[in-house]
C-alpha positions as CSV (number, residue, x, y, z in Angstrom):
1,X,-48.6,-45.6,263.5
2,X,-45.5,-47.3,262.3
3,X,-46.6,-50.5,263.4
4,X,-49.8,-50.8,261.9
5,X,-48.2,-49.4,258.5
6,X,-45.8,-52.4,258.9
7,X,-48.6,-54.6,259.8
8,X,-50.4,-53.6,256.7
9,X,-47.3,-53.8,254.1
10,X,-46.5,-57.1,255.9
11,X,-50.1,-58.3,255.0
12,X,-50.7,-56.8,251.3
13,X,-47.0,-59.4,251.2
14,X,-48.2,-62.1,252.4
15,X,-51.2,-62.1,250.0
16,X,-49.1,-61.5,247.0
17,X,-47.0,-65.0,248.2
18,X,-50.2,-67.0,248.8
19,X,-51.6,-65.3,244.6
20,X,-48.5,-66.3,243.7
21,X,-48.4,-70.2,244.9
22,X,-52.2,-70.3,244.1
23,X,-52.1,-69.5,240.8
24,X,-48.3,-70.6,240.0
25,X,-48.5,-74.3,240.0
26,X,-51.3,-74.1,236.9
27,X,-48.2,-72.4,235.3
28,X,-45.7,-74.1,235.8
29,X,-47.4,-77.6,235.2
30,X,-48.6,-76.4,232.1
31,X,-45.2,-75.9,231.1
32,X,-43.3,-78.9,232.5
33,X,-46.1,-80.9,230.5
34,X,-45.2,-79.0,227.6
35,X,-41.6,-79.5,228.2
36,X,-41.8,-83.3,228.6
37,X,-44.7,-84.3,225.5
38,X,-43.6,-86.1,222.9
39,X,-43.5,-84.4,219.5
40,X,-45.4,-86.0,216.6
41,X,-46.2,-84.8,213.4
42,X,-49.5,-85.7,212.3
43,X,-50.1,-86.3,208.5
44,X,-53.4,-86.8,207.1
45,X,-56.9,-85.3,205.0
46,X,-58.2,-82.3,206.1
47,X,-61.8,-83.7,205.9
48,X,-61.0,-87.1,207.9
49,X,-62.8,-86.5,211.5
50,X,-61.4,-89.7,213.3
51,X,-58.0,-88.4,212.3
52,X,-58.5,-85.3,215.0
53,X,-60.1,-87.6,217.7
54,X,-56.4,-89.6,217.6
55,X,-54.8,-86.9,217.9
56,X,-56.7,-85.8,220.7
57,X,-56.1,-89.4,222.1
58,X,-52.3,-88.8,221.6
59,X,-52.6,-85.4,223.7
60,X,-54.4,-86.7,226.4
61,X,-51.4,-89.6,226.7
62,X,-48.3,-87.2,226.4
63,X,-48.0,-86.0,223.2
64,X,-47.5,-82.9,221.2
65,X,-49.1,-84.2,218.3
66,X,-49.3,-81.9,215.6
67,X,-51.8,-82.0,212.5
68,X,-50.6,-81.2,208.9
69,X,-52.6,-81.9,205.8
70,X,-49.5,-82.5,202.4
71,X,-51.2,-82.2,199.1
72,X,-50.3,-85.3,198.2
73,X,-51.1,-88.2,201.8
74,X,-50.5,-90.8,199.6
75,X,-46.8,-89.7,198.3
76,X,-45.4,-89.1,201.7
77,X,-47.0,-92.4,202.6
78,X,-44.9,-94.3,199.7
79,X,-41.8,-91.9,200.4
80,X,-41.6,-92.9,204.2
81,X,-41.6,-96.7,202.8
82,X,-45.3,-97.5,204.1
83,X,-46.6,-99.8,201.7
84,X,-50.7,-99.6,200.8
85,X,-51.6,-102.8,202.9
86,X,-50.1,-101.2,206.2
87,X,-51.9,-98.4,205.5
88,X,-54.6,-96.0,207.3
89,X,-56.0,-93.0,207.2
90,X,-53.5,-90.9,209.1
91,X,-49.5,-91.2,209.7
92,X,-47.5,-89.8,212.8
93,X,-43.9,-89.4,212.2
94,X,-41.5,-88.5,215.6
95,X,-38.5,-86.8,215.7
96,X,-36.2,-89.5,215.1
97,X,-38.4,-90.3,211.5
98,X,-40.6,-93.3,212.4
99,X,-43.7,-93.7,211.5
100,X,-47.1,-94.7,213.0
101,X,-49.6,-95.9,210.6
102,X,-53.2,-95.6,211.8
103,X,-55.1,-95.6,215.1
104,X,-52.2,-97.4,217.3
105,X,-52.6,-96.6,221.0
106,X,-50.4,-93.7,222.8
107,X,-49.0,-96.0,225.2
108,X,-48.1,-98.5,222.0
109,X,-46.3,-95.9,220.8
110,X,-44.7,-94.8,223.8
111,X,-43.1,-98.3,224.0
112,X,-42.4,-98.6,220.7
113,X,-40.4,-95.3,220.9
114,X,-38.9,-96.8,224.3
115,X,-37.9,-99.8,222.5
116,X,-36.7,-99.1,219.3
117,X,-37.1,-102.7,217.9
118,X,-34.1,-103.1,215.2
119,X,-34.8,-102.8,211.5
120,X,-37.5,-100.8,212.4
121,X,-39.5,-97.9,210.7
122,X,-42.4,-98.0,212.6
123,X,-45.7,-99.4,213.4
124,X,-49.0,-99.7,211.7
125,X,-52.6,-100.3,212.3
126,X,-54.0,-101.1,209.0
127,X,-57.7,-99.8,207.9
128,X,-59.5,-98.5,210.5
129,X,-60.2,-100.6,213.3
130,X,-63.6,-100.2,215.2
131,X,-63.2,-98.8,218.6
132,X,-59.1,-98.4,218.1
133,X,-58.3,-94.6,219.2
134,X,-60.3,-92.2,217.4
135,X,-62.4,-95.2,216.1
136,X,-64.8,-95.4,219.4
137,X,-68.1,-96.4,218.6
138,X,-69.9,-96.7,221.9
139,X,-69.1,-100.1,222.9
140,X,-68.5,-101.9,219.2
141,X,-65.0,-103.0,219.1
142,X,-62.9,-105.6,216.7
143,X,-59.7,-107.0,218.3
144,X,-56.6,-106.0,215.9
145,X,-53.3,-106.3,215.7
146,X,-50.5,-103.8,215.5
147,X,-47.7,-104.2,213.1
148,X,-44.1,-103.6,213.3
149,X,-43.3,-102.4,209.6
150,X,-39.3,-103.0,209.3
151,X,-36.5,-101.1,206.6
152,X,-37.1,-104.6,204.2
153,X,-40.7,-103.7,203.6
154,X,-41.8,-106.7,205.9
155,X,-43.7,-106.3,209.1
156,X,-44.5,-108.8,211.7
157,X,-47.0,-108.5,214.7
158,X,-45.5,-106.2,217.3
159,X,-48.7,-106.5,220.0
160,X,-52.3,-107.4,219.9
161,X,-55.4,-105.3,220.8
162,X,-58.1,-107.6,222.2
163,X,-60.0,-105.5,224.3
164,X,-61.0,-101.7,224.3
165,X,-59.7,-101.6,227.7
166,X,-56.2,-103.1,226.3
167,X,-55.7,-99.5,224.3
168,X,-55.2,-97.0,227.7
């Protein structure tokens, strides 16, 4: 009798180890991917749609982008030195304070925040390009460039998109 209680016990522990690695790994990715996304604060309308599908680019690419809606876009625009002909719709700002103007690619910005070009503040996508990230429109899309903005208020070309498939 002993032995088949044993042989039971030993069983019912077995299947709590092979629950446990089933289901742990979910878990546990779930939270190294957490653990290693890059955070970016997301500044833009609350009415602007394509402003949610970048972000959802950004996700999907290893960010923890974040949306908030200021009552005043245009302000922290100025007050992050982003002048109106680098602007976009939307503007991501990292930890560190720089800023990404518009529908740049994750893996732009990944780079970019690899890099740290000197005399930097950022990047920018000016307008809103058609097909950029969060800009798809089935399979319209208009080469652009993306800009390095730098602390003097100039910017210069930092890379250029020239194909859809350039963006992932």
């Amino acid at each position: 009798m002993r032995q088949f209680i044993k042989a039971i016990f030993s069983g019912i522990s077995s299947l709590l180890i092979i629950a446990t690695l089933i289901t742990a790994p979910a878990s546990l990715l779930a939270d190294s991917k957490t653990a290693t996304a890059t955070p970016l604060q997301v500044l833009s309308s609350p009415t602007c749609g394509c402003c949610s599908k970048w972000v959802e680019h950004l996700q999907s690419n290893g960010f923890d982008a974040r949306i908030e809606h200021p009552a005043d876009l245009n302000h922290e625009k100025a007050a992050r030195g982003i002048k109106p002909q680098y602007q976009s719709c939307h503007t991501g700002v990292s930890q560190e304070g720089f800023v990404f103007e518009g529908h740049i690619p994750a893996r732009v910005i990944k780079r970019f925040l690899a890099e740290k070009p000197d005399n930097a503040i950022g990047l920018a996508a000016p307008g809103m390009p058609m097909g950029s990230p969060g800009m798809e429109m089935g399979d319209n899309f208009s080469p652009y460039d993306v800009l390095v903005l730098k602390d003097d208020g100039s910017s210069s070309v930092y890379t250029h998109i020239g194909a859809a498939a350039e963006q992932y």
